[in-house]
C-alpha positions as CSV (number, residue, x, y, z in Angstrom):
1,X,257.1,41.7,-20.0
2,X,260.3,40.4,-20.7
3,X,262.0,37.1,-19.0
4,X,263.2,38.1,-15.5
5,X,266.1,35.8,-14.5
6,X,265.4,34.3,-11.2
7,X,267.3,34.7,-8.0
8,X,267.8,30.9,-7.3
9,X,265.9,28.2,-8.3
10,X,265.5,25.0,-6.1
11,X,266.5,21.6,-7.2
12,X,263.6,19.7,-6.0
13,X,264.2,15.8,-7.3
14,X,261.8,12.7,-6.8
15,X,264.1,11.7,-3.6
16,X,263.2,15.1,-2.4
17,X,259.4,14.9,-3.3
18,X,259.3,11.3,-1.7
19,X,260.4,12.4,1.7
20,X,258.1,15.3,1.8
21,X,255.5,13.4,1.2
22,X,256.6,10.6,3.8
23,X,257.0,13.3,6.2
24,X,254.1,14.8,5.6
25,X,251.6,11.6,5.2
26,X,252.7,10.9,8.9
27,X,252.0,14.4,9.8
28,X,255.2,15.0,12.1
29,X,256.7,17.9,10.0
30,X,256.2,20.2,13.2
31,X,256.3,17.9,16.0
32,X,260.0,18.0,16.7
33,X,259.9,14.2,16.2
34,X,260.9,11.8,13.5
35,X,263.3,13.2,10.6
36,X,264.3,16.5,12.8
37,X,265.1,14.4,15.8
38,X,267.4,11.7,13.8
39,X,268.5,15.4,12.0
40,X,269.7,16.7,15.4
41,X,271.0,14.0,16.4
42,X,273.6,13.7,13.6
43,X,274.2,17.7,13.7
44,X,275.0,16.7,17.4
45,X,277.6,14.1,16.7
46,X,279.1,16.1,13.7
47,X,279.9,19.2,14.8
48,X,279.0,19.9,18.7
49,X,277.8,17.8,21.7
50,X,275.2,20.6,22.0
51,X,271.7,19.2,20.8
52,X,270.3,22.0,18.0
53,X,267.1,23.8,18.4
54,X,265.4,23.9,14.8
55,X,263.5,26.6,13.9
56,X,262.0,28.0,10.9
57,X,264.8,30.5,10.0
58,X,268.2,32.0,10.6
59,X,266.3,35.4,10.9
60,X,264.2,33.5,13.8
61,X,266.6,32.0,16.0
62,X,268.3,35.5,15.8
63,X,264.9,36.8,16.8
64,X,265.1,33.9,19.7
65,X,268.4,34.5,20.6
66,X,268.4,38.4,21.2
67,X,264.7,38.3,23.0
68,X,266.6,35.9,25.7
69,X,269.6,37.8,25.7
70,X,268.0,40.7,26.3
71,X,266.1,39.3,29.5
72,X,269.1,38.5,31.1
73,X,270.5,41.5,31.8
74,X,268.1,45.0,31.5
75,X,271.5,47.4,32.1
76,X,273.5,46.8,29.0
77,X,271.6,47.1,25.4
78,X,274.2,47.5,23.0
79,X,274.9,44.6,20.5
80,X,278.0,45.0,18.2
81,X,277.7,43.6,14.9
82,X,279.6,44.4,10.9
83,X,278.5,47.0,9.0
84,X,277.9,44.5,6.0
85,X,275.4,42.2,7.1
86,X,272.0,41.2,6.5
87,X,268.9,43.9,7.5
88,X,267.4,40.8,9.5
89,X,270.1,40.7,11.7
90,X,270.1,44.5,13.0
91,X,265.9,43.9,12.8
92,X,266.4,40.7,14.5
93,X,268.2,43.0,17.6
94,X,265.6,46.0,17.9
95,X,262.5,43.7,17.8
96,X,264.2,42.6,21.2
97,X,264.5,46.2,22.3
98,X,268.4,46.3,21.9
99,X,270.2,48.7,20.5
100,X,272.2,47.7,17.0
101,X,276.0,49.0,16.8
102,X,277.8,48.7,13.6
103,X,281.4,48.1,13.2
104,X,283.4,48.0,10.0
105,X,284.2,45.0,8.3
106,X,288.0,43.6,7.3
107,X,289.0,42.3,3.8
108,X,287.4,39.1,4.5
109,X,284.4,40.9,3.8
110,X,283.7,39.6,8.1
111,X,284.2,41.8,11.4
112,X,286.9,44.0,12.2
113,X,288.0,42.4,15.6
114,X,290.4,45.0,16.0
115,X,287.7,48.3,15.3
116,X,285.1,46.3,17.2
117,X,287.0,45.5,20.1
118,X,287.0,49.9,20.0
119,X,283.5,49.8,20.0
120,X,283.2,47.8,23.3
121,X,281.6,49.8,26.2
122,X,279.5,49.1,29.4
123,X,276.7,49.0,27.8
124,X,277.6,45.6,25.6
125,X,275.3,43.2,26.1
126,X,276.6,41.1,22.9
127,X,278.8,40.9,19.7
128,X,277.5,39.2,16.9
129,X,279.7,38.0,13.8
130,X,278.5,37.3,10.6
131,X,280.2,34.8,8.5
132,X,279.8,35.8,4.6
133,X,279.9,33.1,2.2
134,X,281.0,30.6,4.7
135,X,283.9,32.3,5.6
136,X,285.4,31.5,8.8
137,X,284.7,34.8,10.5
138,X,285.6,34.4,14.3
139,X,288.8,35.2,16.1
140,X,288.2,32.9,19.1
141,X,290.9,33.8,21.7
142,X,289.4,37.5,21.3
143,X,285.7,35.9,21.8
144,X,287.0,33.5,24.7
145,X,287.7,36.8,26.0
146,X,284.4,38.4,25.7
147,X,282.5,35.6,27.3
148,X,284.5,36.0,30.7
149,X,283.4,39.3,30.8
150,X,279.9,38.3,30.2
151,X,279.1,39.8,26.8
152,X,277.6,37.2,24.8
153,X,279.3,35.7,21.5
154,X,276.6,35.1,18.8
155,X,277.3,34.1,15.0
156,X,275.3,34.8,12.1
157,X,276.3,31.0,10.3
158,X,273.5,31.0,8.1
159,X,276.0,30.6,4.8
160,X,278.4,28.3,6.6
161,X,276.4,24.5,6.8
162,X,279.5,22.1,6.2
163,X,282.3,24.1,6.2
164,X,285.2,22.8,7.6
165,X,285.7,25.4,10.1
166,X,282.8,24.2,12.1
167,X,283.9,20.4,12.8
168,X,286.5,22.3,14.6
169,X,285.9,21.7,18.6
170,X,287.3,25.0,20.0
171,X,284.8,27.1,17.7
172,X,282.3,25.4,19.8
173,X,283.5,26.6,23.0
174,X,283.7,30.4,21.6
175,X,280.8,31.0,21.0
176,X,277.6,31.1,23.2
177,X,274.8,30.9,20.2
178,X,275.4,30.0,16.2
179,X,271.9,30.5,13.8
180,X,272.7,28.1,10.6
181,X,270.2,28.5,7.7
182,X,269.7,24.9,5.6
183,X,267.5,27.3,2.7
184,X,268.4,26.6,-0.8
185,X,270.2,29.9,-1.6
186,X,272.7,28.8,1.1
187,X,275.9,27.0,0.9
């Protein structure tokens, strides 16, 4: 069989070894306590003074996001989101029983605000943006805009930890959900 390069491979150090096993020694790993609290806490202070929810994956607080969506309003089903995106985000909205409407992308490689805006109907419940290799991918005065018409803002973050764009204030206000992904393929 011949070598098969691998698709990432994770830099686990001592440091990193040592607080897994101090984490897990004190058996708190799935608590919510300890380390994650402290970890919310700063994520708080850093970027929003809304306290994060910590899951086990992007793909699941999507799953979480468009299952509470979807309760709030049983009329409108339709959730807008790019063409090029992840297959875990359009799964993410049917396992909630929503319907999945794709929009082209721009050059950024993000959402066309301008053909999704086309796309709107009375039947959007939510538009999702996804940002792409941390790309800042949201045009807030347009997403201000769909928030006072009740359609729910929602971004896909999962390759955007600690980029710039998200120490920025008014992205916070935008935007009603963000999923951030902290695996090791990920910025």
């Amino acid at each position: 069989m011949a070598d098969v390069i691998p698709f990432n491979k994770s830099s686990i150090t001592n440091s990193v070894l040592s607080s897994a096993h101090q984490i897990l020694s004190k058996n708190c790993s799935f608590s919510g306590g300890g380390r994650l609290y402290s970890l919310a806490q700063k994520m708080a202070m850093r970027i929003s003074s809304h306290i994060p929810f910590f899951v086990t994956s992007a793909t699941s607080a999507l799953e979480m996001i468009f299952l509470l969506v979807s309760q709030k309003d049983l009329f409108r089903r339709e959730v807008i989101l790019p063409s090029y995106t992840f297959s875990s985000c359009a799964n993410a909205i049917l396992r909630a029983g929503l319907k999945p409407v794709f929009v082209d992308i721009g050059l950024n490689g993000c959402v066309d605000f301008h053909r999704l805006e086309q796309k709107i109907t009375d039947q959007t419940l939510a538009v999702m943006a996804v940002e792409y290799c941390g790309i800042d991918c949201v045009d807030r005065k347009f997403f201000k805009k769909l928030q006072a018409t009740g359609i729910y803002t929602i971004i896909d973050a999962a390759q955007s930890v600690g980029s710039a764009h998200w120490m920025q204030s008014d992205l916070w206000d935008c935007t009603d959900f963000v999923a951030f992904s902290f695996h090791d393929t990920k910025n």
